[in-house]
N, C-alpha and C positions, 0 to 999 in steps of 0.2 A: 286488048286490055279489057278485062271485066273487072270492075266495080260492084262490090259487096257494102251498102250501107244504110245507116241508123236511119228509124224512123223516131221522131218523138209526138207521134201520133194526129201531126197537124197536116191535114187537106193539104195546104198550100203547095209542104215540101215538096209533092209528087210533081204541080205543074212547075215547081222551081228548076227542077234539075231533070226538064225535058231535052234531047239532046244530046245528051251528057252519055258515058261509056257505062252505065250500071245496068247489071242483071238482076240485081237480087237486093231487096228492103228487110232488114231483120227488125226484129220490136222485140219488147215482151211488156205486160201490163203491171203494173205498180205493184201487184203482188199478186200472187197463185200457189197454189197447192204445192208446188215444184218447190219453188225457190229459185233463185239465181244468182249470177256475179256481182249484182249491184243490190243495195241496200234500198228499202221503200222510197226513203227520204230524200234520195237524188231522183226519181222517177218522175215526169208528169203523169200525171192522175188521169183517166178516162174511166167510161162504161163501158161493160164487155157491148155494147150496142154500138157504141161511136169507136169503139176496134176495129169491130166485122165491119161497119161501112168502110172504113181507114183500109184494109184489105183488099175489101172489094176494089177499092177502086186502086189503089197498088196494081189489082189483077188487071182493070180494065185499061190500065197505061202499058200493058203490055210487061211489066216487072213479077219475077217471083217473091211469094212473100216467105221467110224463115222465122221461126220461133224460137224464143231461147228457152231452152228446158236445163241452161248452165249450171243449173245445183250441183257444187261437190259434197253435199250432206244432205238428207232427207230424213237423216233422225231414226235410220233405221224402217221407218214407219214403210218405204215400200216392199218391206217383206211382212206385212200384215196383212189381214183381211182388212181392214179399213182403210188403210193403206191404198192398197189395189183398187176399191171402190174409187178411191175420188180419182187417183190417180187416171180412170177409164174413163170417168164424167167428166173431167177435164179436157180429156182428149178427145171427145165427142165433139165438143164445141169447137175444138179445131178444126176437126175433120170438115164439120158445119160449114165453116168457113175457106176450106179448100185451100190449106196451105201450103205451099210446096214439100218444106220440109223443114226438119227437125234439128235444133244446135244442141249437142248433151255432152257432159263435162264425164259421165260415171258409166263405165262398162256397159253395167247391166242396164241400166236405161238404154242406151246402144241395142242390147240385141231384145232386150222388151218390146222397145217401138219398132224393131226391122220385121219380132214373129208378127207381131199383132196388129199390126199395119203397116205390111208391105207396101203398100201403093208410097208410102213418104219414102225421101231420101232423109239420109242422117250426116249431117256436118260432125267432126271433134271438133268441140272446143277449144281455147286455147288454156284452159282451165283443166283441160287433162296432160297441160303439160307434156306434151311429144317435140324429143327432141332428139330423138336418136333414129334411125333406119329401124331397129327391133320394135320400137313404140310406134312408127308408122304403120310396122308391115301387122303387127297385132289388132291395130286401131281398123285397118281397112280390115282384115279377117272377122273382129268382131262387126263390120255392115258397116263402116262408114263408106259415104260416097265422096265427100272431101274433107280433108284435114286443115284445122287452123295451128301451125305451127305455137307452140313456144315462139314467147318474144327474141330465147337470147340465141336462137339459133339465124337470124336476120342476118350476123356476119360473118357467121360460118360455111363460105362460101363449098368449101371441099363437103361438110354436111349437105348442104342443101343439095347440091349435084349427086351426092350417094341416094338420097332421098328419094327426089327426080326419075331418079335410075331404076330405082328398085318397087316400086310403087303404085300400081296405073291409076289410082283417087287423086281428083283436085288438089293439090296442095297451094296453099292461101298462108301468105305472112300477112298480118296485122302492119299498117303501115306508120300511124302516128300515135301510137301509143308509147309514153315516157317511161315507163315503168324504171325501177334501177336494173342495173345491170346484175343478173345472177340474184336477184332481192332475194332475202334469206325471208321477207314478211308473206312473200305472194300466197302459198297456202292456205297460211290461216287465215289471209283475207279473204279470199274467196272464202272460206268458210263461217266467217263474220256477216260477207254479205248475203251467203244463202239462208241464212237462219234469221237475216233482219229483212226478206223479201218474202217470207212464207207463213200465208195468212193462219195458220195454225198455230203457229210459234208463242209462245206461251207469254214473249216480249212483245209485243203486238206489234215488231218493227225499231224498238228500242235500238238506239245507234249509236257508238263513239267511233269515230274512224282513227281508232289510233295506230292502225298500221299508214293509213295516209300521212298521219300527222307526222312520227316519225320517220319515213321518207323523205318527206317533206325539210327536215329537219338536215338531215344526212345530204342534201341536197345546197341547203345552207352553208352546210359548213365548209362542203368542196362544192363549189359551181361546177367543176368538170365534171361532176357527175350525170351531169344533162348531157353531155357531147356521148359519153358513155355507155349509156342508154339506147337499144338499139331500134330506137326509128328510122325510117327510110325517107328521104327526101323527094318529094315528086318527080324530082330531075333525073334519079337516080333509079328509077322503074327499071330501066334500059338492063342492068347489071343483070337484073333477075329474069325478066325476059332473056335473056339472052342463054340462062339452063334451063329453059322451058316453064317457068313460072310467071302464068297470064293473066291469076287473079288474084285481088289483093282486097283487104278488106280496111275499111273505116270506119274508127269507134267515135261515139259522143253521142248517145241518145239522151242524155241529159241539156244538151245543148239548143238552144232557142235556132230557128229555120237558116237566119242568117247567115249563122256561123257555122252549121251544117253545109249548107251550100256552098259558103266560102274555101271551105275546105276540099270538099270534091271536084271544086271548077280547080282549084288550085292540081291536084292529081290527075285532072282530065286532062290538061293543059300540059302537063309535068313541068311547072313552072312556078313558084313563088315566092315574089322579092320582097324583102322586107324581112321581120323579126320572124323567126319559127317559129317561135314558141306559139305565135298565132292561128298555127294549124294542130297543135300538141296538144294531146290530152294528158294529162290534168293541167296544164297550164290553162287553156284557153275556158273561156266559159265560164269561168268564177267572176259573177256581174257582183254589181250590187246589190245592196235590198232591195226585195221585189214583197207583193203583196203574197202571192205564191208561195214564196220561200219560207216566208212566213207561217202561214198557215202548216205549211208540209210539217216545219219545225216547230211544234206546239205540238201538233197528233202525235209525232212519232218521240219529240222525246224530253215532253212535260211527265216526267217520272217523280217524283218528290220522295218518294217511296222507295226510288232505286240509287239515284245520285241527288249531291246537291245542287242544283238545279242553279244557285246563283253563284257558285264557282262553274260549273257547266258552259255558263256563259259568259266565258272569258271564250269559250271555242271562235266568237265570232271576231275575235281578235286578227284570227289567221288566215280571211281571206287574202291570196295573193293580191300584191299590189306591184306593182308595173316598172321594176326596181330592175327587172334582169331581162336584157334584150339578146337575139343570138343571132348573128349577119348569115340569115342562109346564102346570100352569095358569096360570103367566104369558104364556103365548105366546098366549093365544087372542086372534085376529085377527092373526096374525101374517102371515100370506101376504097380507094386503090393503096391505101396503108393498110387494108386488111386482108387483102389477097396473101402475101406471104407470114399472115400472123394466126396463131390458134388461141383465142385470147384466154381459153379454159384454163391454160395449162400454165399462162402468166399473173404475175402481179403487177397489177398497173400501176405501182410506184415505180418498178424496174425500167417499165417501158415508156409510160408517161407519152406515148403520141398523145392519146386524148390531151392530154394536158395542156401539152402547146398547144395541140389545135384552139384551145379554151382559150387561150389568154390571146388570141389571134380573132376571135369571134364575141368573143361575150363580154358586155359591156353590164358592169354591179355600179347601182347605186352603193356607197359601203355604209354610209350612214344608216339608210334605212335597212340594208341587209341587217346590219348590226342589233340595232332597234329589235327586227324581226327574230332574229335567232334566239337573245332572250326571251322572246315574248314564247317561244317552242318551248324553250327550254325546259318554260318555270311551268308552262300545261303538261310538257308530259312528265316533270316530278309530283305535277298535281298527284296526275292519272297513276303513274306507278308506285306511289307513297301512300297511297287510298284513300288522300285528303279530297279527290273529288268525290266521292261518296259518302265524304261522313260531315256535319253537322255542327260538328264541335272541334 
């Protein structure tokens, strides 16, 4: 088993999860020229100085380091001459720093970084969406050396073994990531958040997450939507190992060292009892107010100018609260309902396994559920009625 995971750029992590079954540290810096999948505003903040150390020593524990170059939009701008300029200066400072290789969400980024610097390997992102055998077999053609799967291919056992088969690049499913199932938002998010991580952007990072919001929201109103969702359970590594799938990767660069490490020992171990949700990303890691949090959310999105700023901040209304628990050891054998199922081609009202499994595993506060779902509600009629931008 190889282990692919987040740096949030603190020393410490490294000696944390000494031991532990990980090849690879991926990062990327609060913002660059690129862009990426996450927005400024969730990032810890560094100096390209306290990076390259953060690197270095990555290197010296013996760990590869990965860059996320995830942008699904660049604004066009790399087919300009100015463009191309920073695009090269940027990747100097890479090189600088000797990093293994490269995560890219967009073709031609792919085969840019394979002419112009052979020496890196190139990951797909899960941001290019590959979920078929023709999108693998094209993604490796275009120079990737391993593929990070689409989320909703995770239960599509007969996929994944076509894949496997046909393919000779790493293939890597993301392992705790909640996203919905088949999310009709994921697109334009990633493209939200490549336009609010790129220091050129005319927003300077300006951010509403209202594809999280409303997820989030949809997530409310059916709790089964979480069973749904195609995370993998530590315990549950085995399945995929077993059609030749060894690495897997781990998101949450947003997350303080703790909860990082809690999470990897938990997939090291393939073992952990207790609520999921506690290894799940976007569950986990929504603390409270921090001074940090702070500050990030003033820079990036004190706009007066853009929205109203004292409706805006009703946003802080929706950090999760600890309302909705999920017994991962109710779920053991849970993937073996999905062996005989091709969930694309169903409607999960028909079939409804998730469902019982749900009322079998998940424990809802309803009062506060209740509480919460209006408090959704009434922010994104804010957001869609255009009374969060206006004044009057």
């Amino acid at each position: 088993m190889n282990l692919m995971i987040p740096t949030n750029w603190d020393d410490d992590l490294i000696e944390e999860i000494k031991g532990l079954p990980v090849s690879t540290i991926f990062g990327k810096l609060q913002s660059d020229y690129f862009g990426g999948g996450r927005p400024s505003i969730y990032i810890p903040s560094v100096s390209r100085k306290i990076a390259s150390k953060h690197i270095a020593l990555i290197h010296k524990y013996g760990y590869k380091f990965n860059y996320l170059l995830n942008t699904s939009c660049m604004n066009n701008e790399e087919f300009t001459r100015r463009g191309q300029y920073k695009m090269q200066k940027f990747m100097r400072w890479l090189l600088r720093n000797e990093i293994d290789s490269i995560t890219v969400a967009i073709p031609y980024l792919a085969r840019w970084v394979k002419r112009n610097y052979p020496t890196l390997k190139i990951k797909a992102s899960i941001i290019a969406n590959i979920d078929t055998v023709k999108k693998a077999k094209y993604w490796q053609d275009l120079g990737a050396d391993s593929i990070t799967l689409s989320l909703d291919c995770n239960r599509d056992f007969t996929l994944l073994e076509g894949i496997v088969e046909n393919v000779k690049c790493e293939i890597v499913p993301i392992v705790n990531l909640a996203c919905l199932s088949n999310c009709p938002f994921s697109l334009y998010h990633y493209v939200l958040g490549s336009h609010a991580s790129q220091l050129t952007h005319k927003l300077k990072g300006f951010y509403i997450d209202y594809c999280m919001i409303f997820c989030s929201y949809l997530r409310l109103l059916d709790p089964a939507q979480i069973i749904r969702s195609c995370w993998i359970r530590p315990e549950d590594l085995s399945y995929y190992e077993n059609i030749g799938i060894n690495s897997f990767k781990i998101v949450g660069r947003i997350l303080p060292i703790d909860k990082i490490v809690k999470i990897v020992k938990a997939y090291s171990e393939r073992n952990y009892r207790g609520d999921l949700l506690d290894i799940l990303s976007p569950f986990v890691g929504q603390s409270p107010f921090n001074l940090e949090k702070f500050i990030r959310g003033i820079k990036y999105m004190f706009r007066p100018f853009n929205v109203n700023i004292f409706r805006l901040a009703n946003l802080k209304r929706i950090t999760r609260e600890n309302f909705i628990e999920v017994d991962n050891q109710g779920l053991n054998n849970f993937l073996e309902g999905f062996k005989d199922k091709n969930c694309r081609l169903m409607n999960c009202d028909d079939c409804n396994y998730c469902q019982n499994i749900a009322n079998k595993v998940i424990k809802v506060d309803l009062a506060q559920l209740n509480e919460l779902k209006n408090t959704y509600k009434n922010i994104l009629e804010s957001i869609e009625s255009g009374r969060m931008f206006r004044y009057i």
